[in-house]
N, C-alpha and C positions, 0 to 999 in steps of 0.2 A: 688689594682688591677684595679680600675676602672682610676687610673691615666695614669697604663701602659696602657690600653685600649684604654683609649680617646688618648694620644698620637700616638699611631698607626694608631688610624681613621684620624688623623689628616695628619699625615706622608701619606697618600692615598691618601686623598682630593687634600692636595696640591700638591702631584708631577703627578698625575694623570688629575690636571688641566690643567696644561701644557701643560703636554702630548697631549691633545684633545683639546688646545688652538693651539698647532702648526700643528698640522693634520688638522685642520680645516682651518686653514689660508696657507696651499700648501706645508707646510715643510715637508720633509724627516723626518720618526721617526726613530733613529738607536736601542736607549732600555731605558726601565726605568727599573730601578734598584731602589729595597725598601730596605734602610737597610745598617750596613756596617760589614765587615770583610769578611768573607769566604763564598760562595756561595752555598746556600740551593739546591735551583734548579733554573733550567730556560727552559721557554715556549714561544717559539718564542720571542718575542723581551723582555718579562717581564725576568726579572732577582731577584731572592728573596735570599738575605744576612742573616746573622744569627743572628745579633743586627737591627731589625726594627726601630731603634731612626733617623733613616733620610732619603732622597731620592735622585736620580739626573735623568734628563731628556736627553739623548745624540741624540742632532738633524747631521742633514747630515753638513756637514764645506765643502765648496771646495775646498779648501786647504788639507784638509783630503784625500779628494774621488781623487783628481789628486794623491796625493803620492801613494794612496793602487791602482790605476790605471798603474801607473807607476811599480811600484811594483810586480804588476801580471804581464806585461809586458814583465820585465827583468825575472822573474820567466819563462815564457811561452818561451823566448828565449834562457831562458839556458838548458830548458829539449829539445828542437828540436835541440840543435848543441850536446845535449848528444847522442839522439836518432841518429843523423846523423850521431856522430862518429863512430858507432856499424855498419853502414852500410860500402856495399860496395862503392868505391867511383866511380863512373857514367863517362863513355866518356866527356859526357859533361856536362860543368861547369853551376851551377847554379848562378846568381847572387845570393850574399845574404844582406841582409838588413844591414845598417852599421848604427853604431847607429848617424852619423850627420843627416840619414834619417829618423829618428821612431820618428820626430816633435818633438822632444824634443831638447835645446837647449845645446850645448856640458857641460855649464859651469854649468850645471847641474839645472837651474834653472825650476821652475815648468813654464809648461802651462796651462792654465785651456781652457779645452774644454768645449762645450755643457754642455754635460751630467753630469762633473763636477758641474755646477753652477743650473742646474733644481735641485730643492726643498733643495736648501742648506740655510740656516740661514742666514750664514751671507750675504745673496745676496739681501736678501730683507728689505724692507726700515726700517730704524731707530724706527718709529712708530711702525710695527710692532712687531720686536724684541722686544722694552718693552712692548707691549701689552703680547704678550705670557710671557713676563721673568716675569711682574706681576700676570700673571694670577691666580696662587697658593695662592698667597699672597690676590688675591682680592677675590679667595676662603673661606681662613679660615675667612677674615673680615668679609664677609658677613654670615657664621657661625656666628660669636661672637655674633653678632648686631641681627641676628634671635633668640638668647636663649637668648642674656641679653639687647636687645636692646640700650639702650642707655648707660648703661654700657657698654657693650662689646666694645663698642666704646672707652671708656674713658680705657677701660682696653690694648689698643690695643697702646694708644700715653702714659700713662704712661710708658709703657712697655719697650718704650727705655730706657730712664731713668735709671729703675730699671735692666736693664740690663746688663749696663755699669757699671751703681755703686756697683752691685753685684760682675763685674768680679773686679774692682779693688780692692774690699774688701771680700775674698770670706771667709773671714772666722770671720770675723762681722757682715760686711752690710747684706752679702747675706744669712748670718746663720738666722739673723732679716724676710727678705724678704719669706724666704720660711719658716719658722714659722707661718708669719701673711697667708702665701696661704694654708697652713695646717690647720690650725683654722678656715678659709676663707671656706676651702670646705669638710670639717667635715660632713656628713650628707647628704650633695646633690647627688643629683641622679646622671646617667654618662651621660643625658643632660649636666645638669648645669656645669660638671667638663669638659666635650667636649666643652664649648664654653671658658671656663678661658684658656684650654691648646691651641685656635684655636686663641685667641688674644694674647699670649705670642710669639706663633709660628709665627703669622703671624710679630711682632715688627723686633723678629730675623732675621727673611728671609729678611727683609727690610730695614736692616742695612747698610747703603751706601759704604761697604766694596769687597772685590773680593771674590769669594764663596758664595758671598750672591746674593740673586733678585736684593737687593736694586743695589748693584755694577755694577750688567750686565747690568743692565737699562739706569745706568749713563754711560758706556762706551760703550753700543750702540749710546747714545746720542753725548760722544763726536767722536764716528768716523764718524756720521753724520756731525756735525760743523765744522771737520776737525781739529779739535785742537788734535787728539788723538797724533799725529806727535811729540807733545810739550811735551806729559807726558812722564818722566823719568818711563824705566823699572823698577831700583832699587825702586822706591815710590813702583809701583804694589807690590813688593815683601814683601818692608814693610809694606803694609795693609793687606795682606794677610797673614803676620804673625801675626798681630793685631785681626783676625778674628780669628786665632787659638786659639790666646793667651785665649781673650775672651772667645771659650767654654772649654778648657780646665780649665780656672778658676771657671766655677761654673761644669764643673765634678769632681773638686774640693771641690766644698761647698755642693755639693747635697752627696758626699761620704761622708763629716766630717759630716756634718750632721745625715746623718743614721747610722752611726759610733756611733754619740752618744746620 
């Protein structure tokens, strides 16, 4: 119990630093969401899921806010020529708006206006992007390193490691791996187990993958440098199935395990 516990605290810490890492630095907060599958409730922007094992942060994109922009738009124009049609039709002719006129360019391409780009993500510089994308992650660190100090640390760069070689082998390496954390935290209070589950968390989230901190960070980076241009989509997709693959591998080894 005290494992599901501290996982959960953890799942807070880090999506909720974010959250107040990007509010703080001028970003649009759209919602955080705790958790994943079917939706418990939700209160104003918080949104709570029915498996708490994870989080995400949805800041403002303006690429997003032009489309729902546009969107209402065309919404807003189709209900006043309904409303119109019901009416009687008038001596005289109204001009009406055509849409080569409503700034928008015919071949359907977005515009991004003003309001579009105030407090969107991606508008603002590279730095801060990964400032915020780590934030969570430099949450839980600094968790680890306050309960276990200088372990926490060491538990936080092993972590990679043991996390990869887990998913490759999840039904040896990682059967071994979470044995020795079971043995490991036998006894300890739900400090000491908050601070192993805030350095495992934090390795994951910082996995140089897409889905992860670590990924965002790197591809804030490279659309800074301008090299984003050069990376093939298909890669994205393949790393991002490599992210999957990974946790479904030790939700794997964490079921055979308590299996048996």
């Amino acid at each position: 119990m005290s494992l599901l516990i501290a996982v959960v605290l953890c799942v807070f810490l880090h999506t909720f630093s974010m959250a107040l890492a990007g509010v703080a630095m001028g970003v649009t907060l759209r919602e955080v969401s705790i958790g994943f599958g079917p939706t418990l409730f939700r209160a104003g922007r918080l949104r709570v899921r029915l498996l708490p094992l994870g989080g995400s942060v949805q800041f403002k994109d303006s690429q997003v806010a032009a489309q729902e922009r546009r969107a209402a738009a065309a919404w807003a124009r189709d209900a006043l020529d309904e409303k119109e049609s019901h009416l009687e039709k008038p001596d005289i002719e109204v001009p009406v708006l055509e849409a080569s006129d409503s700034g928008e360019p015919e071949d359907g391409a977005l515009v991004l206006e003003a309001s579009d780009l105030e407090g969107a993500l991606d508008q603002r510089h590279a730095i801060v992007q990964g400032l915020i994308g780590l934030a969570g992650c430099a949450a839980l660190v600094m968790l680890a390193v306050a309960i276990w100090q200088g372990a926490g640390l060491h538990a936080v760069v092993a972590g990679f490691g043991q996390i990869v070689a887990g998913a490759i082998s999840p039904l040896d390496e990682a059967q071994g791996l979470i044995a020795q954390a079971e043995q490991a935290l036998v006894g300890l209070p739900l400090l000491g187990v908050l601070g192993w589950v805030a350095a495992k968390l934090a390795a994951f989230n910082l996995l140089p993958l897409p889905a992860a901190n670590g990924g965002f960070v790197l591809a804030a980076l490279g659309r800074a440098l301008g090299i984003q241009r050069y990376w093939p989509s298909g890669l994205t997709m393949l790393l991002l199935f490599v992210y999957v693959a990974i946790a479904m591998s030790w939700l794997v080894a964490f079921g055979s395990y308590w299996l048996s």
